[in-house]
C-alpha positions in Angstrom: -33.5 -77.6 41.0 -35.8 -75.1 41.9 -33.5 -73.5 45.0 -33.6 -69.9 44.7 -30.3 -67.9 44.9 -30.1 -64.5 47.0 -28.0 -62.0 48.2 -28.2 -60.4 51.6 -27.9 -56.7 51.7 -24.8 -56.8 54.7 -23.1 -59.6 52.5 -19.3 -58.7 51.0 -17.5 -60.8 48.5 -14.0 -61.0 50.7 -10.7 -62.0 48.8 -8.8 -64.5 50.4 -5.3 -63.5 49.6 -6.2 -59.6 51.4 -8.0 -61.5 54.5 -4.8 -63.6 54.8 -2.2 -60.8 54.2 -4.3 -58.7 56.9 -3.3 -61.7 59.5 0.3 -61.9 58.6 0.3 -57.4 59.4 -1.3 -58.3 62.3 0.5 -60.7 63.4 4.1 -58.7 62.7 2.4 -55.9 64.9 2.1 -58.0 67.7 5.7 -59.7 67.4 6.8 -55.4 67.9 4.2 -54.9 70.7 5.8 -57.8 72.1 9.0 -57.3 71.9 8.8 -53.5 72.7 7.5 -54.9 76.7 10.5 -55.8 76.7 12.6 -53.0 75.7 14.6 -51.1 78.1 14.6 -47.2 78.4 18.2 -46.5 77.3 19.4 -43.0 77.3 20.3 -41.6 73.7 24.2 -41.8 72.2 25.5 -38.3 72.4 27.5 -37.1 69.1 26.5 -39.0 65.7 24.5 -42.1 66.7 22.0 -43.3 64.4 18.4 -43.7 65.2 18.3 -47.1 64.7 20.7 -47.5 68.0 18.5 -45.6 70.2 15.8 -48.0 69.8 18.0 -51.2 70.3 16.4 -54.3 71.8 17.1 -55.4 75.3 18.7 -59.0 73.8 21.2 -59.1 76.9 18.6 -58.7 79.7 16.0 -61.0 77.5 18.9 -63.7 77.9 19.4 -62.9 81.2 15.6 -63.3 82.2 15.6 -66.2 79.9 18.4 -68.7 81.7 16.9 -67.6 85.2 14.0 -69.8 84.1 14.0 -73.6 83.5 12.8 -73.3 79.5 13.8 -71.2 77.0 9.9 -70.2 76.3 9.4 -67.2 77.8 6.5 -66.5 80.5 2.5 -66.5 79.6 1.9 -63.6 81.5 4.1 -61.7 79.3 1.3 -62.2 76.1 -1.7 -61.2 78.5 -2.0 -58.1 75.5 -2.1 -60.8 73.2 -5.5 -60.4 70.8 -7.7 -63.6 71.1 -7.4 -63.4 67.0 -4.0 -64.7 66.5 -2.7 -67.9 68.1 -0.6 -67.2 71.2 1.5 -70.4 70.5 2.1 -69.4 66.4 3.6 -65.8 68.4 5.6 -67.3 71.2 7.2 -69.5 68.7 8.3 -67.2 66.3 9.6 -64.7 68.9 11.6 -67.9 70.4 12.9 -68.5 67.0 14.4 -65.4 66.4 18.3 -65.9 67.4 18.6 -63.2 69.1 16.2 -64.8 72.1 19.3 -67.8 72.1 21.8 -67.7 74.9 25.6 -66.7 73.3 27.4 -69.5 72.3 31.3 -68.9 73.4 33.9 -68.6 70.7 37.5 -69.8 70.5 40.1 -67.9 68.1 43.2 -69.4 68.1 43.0 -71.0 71.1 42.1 -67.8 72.9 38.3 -68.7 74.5 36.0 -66.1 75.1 33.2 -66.9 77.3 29.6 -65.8 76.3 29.2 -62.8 79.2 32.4 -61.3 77.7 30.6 -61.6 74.4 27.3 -59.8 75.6 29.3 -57.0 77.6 31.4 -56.5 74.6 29.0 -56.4 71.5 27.0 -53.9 74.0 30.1 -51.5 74.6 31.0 -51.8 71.1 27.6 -50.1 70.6 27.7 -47.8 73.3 31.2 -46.2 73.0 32.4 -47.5 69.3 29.4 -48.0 66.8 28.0 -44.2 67.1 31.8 -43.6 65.0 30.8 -45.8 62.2 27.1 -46.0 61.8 27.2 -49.0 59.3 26.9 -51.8 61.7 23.1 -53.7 62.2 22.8 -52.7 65.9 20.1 -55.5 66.1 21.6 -58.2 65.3 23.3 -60.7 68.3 26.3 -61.9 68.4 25.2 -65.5 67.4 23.6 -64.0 64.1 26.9 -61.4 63.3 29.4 -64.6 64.0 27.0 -66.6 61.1 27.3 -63.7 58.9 30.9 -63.0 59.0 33.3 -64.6 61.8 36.0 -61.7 61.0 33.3 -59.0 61.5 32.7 -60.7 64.7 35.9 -60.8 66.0 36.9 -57.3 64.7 33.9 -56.0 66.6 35.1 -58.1 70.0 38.8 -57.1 69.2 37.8 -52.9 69.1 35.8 -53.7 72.2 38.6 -55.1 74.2 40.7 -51.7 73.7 38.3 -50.2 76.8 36.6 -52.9 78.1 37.4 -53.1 82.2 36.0 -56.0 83.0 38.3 -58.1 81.4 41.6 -56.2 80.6 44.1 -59.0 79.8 41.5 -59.8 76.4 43.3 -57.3 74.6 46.8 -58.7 74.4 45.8 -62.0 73.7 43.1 -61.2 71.4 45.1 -58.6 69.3 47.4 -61.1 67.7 45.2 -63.2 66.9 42.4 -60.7 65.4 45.2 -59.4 62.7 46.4 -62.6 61.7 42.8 -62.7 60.6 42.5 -59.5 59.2 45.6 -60.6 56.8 44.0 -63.7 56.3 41.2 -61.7 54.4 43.7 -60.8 51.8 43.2 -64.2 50.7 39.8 -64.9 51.0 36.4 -64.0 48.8 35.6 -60.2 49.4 32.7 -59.4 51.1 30.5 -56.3 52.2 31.1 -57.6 55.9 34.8 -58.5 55.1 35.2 -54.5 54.4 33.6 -53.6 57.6 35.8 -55.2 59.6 38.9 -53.7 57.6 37.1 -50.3 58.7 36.6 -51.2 62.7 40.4 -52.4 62.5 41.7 -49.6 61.3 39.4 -46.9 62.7 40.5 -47.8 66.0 43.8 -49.9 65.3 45.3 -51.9 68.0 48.3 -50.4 70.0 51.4 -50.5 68.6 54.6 -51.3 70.7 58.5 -51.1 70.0 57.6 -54.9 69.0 55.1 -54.9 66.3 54.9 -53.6 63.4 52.6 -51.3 61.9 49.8 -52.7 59.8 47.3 -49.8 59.4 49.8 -48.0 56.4 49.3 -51.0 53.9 46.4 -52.7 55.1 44.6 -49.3 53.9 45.7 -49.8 50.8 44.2 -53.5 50.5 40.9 -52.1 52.6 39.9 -49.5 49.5 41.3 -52.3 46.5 39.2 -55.1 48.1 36.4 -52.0 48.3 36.8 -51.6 44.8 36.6 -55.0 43.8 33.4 -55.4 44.7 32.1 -52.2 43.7 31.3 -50.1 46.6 32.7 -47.7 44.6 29.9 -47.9 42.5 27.2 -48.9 44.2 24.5 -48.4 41.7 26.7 -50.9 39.3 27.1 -53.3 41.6 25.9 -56.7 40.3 28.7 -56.1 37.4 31.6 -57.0 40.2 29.5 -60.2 41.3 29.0 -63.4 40.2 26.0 -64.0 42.3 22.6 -62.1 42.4 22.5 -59.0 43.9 19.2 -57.3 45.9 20.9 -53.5 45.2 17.3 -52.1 46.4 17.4 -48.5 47.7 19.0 -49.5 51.1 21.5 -51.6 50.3 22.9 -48.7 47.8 23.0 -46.5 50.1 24.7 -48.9 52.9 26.9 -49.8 49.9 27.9 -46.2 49.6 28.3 -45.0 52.9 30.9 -48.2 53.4 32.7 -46.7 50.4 32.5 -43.2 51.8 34.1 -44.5 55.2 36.8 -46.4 53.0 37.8 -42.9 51.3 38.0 -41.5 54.8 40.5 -44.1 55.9 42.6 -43.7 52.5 42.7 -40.2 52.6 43.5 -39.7 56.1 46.4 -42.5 56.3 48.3 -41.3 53.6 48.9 -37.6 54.8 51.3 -37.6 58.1 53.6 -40.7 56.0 53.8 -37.7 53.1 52.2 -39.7 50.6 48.5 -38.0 50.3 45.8 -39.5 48.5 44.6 -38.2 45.0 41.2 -36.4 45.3 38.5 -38.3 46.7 36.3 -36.4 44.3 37.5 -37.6 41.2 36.5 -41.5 42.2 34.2 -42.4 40.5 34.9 -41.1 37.0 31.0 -41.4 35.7 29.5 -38.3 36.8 26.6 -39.9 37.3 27.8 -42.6 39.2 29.2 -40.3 41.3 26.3 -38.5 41.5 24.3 -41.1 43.0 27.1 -42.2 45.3 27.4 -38.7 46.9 23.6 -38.4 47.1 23.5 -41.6 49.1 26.1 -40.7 51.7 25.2 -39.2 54.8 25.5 -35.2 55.8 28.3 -35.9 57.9 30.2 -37.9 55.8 29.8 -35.6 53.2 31.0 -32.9 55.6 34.2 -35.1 56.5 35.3 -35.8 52.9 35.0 -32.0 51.7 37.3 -31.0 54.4 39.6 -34.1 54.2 39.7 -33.4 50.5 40.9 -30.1 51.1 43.7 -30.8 52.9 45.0 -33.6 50.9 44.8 -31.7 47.9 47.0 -28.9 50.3 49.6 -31.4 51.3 49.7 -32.7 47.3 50.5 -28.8 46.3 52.6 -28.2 49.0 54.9 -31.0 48.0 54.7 -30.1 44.3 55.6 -26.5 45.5 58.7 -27.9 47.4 59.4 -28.1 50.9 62.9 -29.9 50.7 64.9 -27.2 49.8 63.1 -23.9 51.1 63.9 -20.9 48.5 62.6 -17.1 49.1 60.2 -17.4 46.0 59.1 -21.2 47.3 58.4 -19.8 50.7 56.6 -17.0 49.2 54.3 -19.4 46.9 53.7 -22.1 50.1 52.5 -18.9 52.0 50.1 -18.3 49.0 49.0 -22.2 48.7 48.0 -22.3 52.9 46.6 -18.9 52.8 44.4 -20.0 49.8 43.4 -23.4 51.5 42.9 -21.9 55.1 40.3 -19.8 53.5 38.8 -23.0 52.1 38.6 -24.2 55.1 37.1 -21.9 56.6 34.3 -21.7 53.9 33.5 -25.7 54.7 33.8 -24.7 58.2 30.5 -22.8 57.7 28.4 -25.6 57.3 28.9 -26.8 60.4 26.2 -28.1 62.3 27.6 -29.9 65.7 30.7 -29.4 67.8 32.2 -32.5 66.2 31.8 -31.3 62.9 33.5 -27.8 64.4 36.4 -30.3 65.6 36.5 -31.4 62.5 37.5 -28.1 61.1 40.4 -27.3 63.5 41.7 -30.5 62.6 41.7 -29.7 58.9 43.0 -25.8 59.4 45.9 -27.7 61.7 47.2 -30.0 59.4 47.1 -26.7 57.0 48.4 -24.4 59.3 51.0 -26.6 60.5 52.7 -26.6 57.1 54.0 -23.1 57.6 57.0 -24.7 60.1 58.5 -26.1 56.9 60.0 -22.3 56.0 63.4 -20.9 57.6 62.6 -20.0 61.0 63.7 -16.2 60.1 61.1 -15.5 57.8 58.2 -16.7 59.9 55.2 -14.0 59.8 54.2 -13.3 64.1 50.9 -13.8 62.8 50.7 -16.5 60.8 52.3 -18.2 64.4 50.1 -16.6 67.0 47.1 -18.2 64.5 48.9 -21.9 64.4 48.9 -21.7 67.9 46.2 -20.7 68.9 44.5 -23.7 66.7 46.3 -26.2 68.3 44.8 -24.8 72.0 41.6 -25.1 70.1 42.2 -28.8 68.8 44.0 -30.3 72.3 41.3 -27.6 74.9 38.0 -29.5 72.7 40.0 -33.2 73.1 40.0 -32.6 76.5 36.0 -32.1 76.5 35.6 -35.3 75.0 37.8 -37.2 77.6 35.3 -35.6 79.8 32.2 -36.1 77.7 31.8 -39.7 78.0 33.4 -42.8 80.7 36.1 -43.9 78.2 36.9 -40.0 76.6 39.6 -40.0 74.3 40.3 -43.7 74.6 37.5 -44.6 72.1 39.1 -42.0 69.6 39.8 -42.9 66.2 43.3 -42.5 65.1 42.9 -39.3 63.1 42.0 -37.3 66.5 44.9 -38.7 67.8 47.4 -38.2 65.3 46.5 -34.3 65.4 46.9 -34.4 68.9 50.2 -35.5 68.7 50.9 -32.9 66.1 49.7 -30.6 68.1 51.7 -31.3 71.1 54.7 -31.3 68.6 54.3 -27.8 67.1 53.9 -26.4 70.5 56.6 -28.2 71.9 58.5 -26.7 69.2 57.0 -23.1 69.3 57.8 -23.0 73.1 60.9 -23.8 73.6 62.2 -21.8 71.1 62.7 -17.4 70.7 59.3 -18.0 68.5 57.4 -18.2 71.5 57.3 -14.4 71.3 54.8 -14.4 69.0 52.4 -17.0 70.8 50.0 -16.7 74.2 52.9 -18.7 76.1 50.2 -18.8 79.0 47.6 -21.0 77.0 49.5 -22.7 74.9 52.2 -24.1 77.5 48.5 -24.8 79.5 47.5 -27.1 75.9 50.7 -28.7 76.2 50.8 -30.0 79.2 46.8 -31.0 78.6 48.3 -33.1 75.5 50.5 -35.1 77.5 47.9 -36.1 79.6 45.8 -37.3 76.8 49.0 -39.0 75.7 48.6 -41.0 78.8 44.8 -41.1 78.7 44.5 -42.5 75.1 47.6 -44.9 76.2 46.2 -48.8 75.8 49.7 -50.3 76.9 52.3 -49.6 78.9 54.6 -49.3 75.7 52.5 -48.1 72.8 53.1 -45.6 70.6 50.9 -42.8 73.3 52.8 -44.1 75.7 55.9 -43.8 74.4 55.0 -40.4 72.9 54.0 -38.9 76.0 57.6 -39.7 77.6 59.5 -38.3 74.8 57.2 -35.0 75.0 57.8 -35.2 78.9 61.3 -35.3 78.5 61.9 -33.2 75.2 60.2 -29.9 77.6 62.6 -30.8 80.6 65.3 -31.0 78.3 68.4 -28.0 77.9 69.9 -29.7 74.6 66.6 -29.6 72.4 65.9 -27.5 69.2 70.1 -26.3 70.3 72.8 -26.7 67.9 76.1 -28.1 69.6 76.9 -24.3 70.1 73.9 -23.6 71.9 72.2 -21.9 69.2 69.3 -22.8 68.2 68.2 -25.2 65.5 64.1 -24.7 64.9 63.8 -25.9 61.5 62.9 -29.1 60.2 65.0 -31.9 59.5 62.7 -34.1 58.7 61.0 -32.4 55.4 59.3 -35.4 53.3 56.6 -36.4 55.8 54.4 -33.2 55.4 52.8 -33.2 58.9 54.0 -36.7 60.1 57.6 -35.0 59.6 56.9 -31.9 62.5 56.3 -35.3 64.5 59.2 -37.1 63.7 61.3 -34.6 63.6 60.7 -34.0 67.7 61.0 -37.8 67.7 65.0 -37.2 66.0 65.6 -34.9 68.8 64.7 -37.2 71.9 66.3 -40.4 69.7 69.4 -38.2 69.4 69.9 -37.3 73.4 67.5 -39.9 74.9 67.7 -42.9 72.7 71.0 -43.1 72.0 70.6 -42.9 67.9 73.3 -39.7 67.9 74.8 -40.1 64.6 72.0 -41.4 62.3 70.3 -38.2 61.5 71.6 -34.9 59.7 73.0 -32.4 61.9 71.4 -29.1 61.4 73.4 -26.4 59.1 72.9 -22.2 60.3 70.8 -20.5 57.2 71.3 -16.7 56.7 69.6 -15.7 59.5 71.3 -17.7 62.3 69.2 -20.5 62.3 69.1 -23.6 61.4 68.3 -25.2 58.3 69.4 -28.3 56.4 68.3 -27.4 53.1 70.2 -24.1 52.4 73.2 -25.8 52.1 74.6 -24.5 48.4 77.9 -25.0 46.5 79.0 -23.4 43.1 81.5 -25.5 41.4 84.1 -23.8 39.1 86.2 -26.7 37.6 88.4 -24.2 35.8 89.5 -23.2 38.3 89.5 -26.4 40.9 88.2 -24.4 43.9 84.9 -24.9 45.8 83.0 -21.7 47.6 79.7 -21.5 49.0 77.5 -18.7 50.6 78.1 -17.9 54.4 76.7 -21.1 55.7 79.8 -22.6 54.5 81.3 -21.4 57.7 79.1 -24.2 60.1 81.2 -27.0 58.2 84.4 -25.9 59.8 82.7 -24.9 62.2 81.5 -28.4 63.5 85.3 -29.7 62.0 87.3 -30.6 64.8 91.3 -30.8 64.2 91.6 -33.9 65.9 88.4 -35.9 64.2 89.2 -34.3 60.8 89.1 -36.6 57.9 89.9 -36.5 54.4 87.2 -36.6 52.3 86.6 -35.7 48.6 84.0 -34.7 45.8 84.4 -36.2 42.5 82.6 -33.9 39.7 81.4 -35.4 36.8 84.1 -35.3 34.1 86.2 -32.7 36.0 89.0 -33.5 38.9 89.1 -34.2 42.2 88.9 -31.3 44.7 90.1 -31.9 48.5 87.5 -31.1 51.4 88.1 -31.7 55.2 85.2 -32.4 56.9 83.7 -34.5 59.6 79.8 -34.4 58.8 79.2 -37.9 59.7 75.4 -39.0 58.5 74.8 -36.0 56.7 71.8 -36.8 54.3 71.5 -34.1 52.4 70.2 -32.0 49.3 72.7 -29.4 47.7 70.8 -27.4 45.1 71.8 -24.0 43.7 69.0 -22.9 41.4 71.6 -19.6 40.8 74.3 -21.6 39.4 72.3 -24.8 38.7 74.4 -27.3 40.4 73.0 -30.4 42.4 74.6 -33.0 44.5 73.6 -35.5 47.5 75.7 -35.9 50.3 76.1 -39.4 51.8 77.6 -41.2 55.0 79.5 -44.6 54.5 80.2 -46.7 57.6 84.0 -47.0 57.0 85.3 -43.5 56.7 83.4 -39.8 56.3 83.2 -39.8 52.8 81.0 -37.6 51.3 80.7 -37.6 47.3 78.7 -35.6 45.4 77.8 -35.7 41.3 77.3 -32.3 40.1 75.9 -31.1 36.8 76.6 -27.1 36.4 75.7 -25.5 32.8 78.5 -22.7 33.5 81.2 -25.5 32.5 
């Protein structure tokens, strides 16, 4: 056509997909600017808390500022930063959109209403006091967006909440119920990632338990890590082969996967231990070693820290049993001192990576539950030493729980059950230590100083008037005022463990017998204590040699207690039938003696048993010398 075509020096040939991904940056850049104006200057958690929570958004007071006005759009003069480039309207709409702008919608459960400024105050003390603890949860998101994701997540995060929550203290008994019936409710539902979360919040920091309820924590741990596994958090890199629908398993969501499996191992591992049935390794989950791998490489340095020691002392409690703690021999004692020496030391070697005081905590928790295991030998052949050092941890564990009841507004209240549960073993073992002649070998000036420091934390960590703290701290309290405690009917005393299948649940329990026994009118149920060789007591030294030949029945000197405790005038006839031989006469009056009689000399064994009718005690013994 005759038009000549030319090119301008300045000109640049601009592609259109660039120039419009340059306005969408720009554009996200200015939704942050905005919504940093509005961020408050929050003070940083103290302890563990994840980044991420120390820049939280201001969603309550945006609310707040929000209803005070007659529209939901916020003010102009909030965007006067706004560049001229991108359309004002295009950013106030989108920042409006977002759900976490919305006012809280209030929520019903069971006919329990909770009203939306509960909600707000809630999610934000969950996040304050509670989230730092288990650094899984989205601290952005509001409660309208978490009750969308997963309604059980949501109330499990309100339920936790309630446990300190001042405002509103009656919330907790009337949300409880209702929040657990849910939590069983799950067993029956399609797993999810959120579904497991909950699990974890629950049982982190369970509800309180009263003479009334029972205790769920024991079994729903072992449907929190099956339910783990059948979704693969186990392994997280294999994912997609546990779900029928697609799968984004990007870098982050492994590594979320995997630090949700690492607190479910956490849970397993520590529930097991004070009911004396420990956990296998946590190490040899997964099998693949380089599934494994992975997993470990994706959890964080303090859950790593956490498992290493927890693993130690599950695998401590596992050889202890296999050892034997039942029936104490010379050679067994010998070998258990062998097995906690050997562990201690392993202990201590974690111990060294330390890097905060919690993770030191952590290791006087572990050489506790450890240490503590050395109370299962006769009370005669305790080392001074090996005492002076189990005391002196359990100053250490109760003197640093007392720093965190003063480090923060709730203190020990927001605790997770493991801190608790070695602060009642603590309490227990110097209860125990105390108020016996073993105090000799202990600083009686600190350690009756930790005591009494426990049972205030007893009432500290109390939620209810007749939870299990509660009711903890009284028998403590009374057990110390008490003349008849750790005494024989005598008035010698009885130290040693009745209670011998719990591993460090039974030191607990077996403090528990003794106030049942004078306090709570339960006299009768448990064994009485038999006198070992050394004058004290010890159920499980009890040992008979059967000659059938011969129809007679001896024993080593702690035969003597039975006639002891025999009354003429309570007497009754009672027999023991051997196995193919005949019957021998015995007169005793051991009523509700549950015990083990084991001779590895002559190899005879036999259980002792009380029937409700009579005192009746019949044994089946096997003896290679007939």
């Amino acid at each position: 056509m005759g038009h000549e075509c030319k090119i301008s020096e300045p000109f640049k040939r601009e592609h259109k997909r660039k120039r419009a991904s340059e306005f969408e940056q720009r554009a996200r850049l200015l939704q942050e600017r905005l919504s940093a104006s509005y961020r408050p200057n929050f003070e940083p958690l103290a302890g563990r808390a994840w980044p991420s929570v120390n820049s939280v958004e201001s969603a309550r007071d945006s609310r707040s500022a929000e209803r005070c006005g007659q529209s939901g759009v916020l003010p102009s003069s909030s965007f006067q930063s706004t560049s001229a480039t991108v359309d004002e309207s295009h950013v106030q709409q989108d920042v409006v959109s977002d759900d976490r702008w919305e006012p809280t919608v209030a929520r019903t459960i069971n006919g329990q209403s909770v009203d939306p400024a509960d909600i707000d105050q809630l999610f934000d003390h969950f996040r304050t006091a509670y989230a730092p603890q288990l650094p899984f949860l989205d601290p952005l998101k509001s409660p309208n967006a978490q009750y969308a994701s997963s309604p059980f997540l949501f109330w499990a995060i309100i339920g936790v909440g309630c446990r300190t929550y001042a405002r509103n203290p009656t919330l907790l008994a009337v949300l409880a119920p209702a929040v657990l019936a849910a939590a069983l409710s799950t067993l029956n539902s399609p797993v999810t990632l959120q579904t497991i979360q909950g699990l974890l919040t629950l049982l982190h920091w369970p509800f309180p338990k009263t003479s009334a309820t029972s205790d769920l924590l024991y079994p729903l741990t072992g449907a929190l890590i099956n339910m783990a596994m059948q979704i693969g958090l186990h392994l997280p890199i294999s994912a997609q082969e546990f779900s029928k629908v697609r799968l984004c398993l990007d870098t982050a969501e492994i590594e979320r996967r995997a630090r949700t499996w690492g607190f479910c191992q956490l849970i397993h591992l520590r529930s097991g231990v004070p009911k004396g049935s420990p956990a296998p390794a946590v190490f040899d989950i997964p099998y693949d070693l380089d599934e494994r791998r992975i997993m470990f490489d994706n959890l964080s340095a303090e859950q790593k820290f956490e498992l290493k020691l927890q693993d130690i002392v599950n695998r401590c409690c596992i050889a202890a049993s296999q050892n034997g703690l039942r029936v104490m021999t010379s050679d067994r004692e010998r070998s258990l001192d062998t097995l906690l020496a050997m562990f201690s030391a392993q202990v201590a070697s974690i111990g060294l990576d330390a890097s905060s005081d919690l993770d030191r905590f952590y290791v006087q928790l572990a050489h506790l539950c450890v240490q503590s295991l050395h109370l299962y030998k006769s009370p005669g052949s305790q080392d001074p030493t090996i005492l002076f050092d189990l005391s002196n941890t359990c100053c250490q564990v109760l003197e640093f729980s007392e720093l965190i009841d003063k480090a923060s507004h709730n203190g020990v209240a927001t605790s997770s059950m493991w801190i608790y549960i070695n602060v009642m073993l603590a309490c227990h073992v110097l209860l125990r230590l105390l108020k016996s002649s073993l105090s000799c070998s202990i600083d009686t000036a600190r350690a009756q100083a930790a005591f009494f420091s426990g049972v205030g934390l007893h009432k500290r960590m109390s939620l209810q008037n007749d939870d299990l703290s509660a009711r903890n701290g009284v028998a403590l309290t009374q057990i110390w005022n008490s003349t008849r405690a750790f005494r024989s009917p005598n008035g010698s005393e009885a130290v040693a463990l009745r209670v011998r299948s719990r591993l460090i649940g039974g030191i607990i329990l077996d403090g528990i017998v003794w106030w049942r026994e004078e306090f709570g009118e339960a006299s009768g149920i448990y064994a009485p204590p038999l006198l070992d060789r050394d004058g004290f007591t010890c159920p499980s030294t009890f040992l008979v040699r059967v000659q059938a030949n011969k129809r007679q029945m001896c024993a080593p000197t702690t035969l003597h207690m039975v006639a002891r405790l025999a009354k003429p005038s309570e007497t009754a006839q009672a027999s023991m039938r051997l196995r193919n031989y005949s019957m021998i006469p015995c007169r005793t009056n051991l009523v509700g003696l549950l015990t083990t009689i084991s001779s590895p000399r002559f190899g005879t064994t036999g259980v002792w048993f009380r029937t409700k009718a009579q005192s009746v005690h019949q044994a089946e013994a096997h003896s290679p010398l007939a």
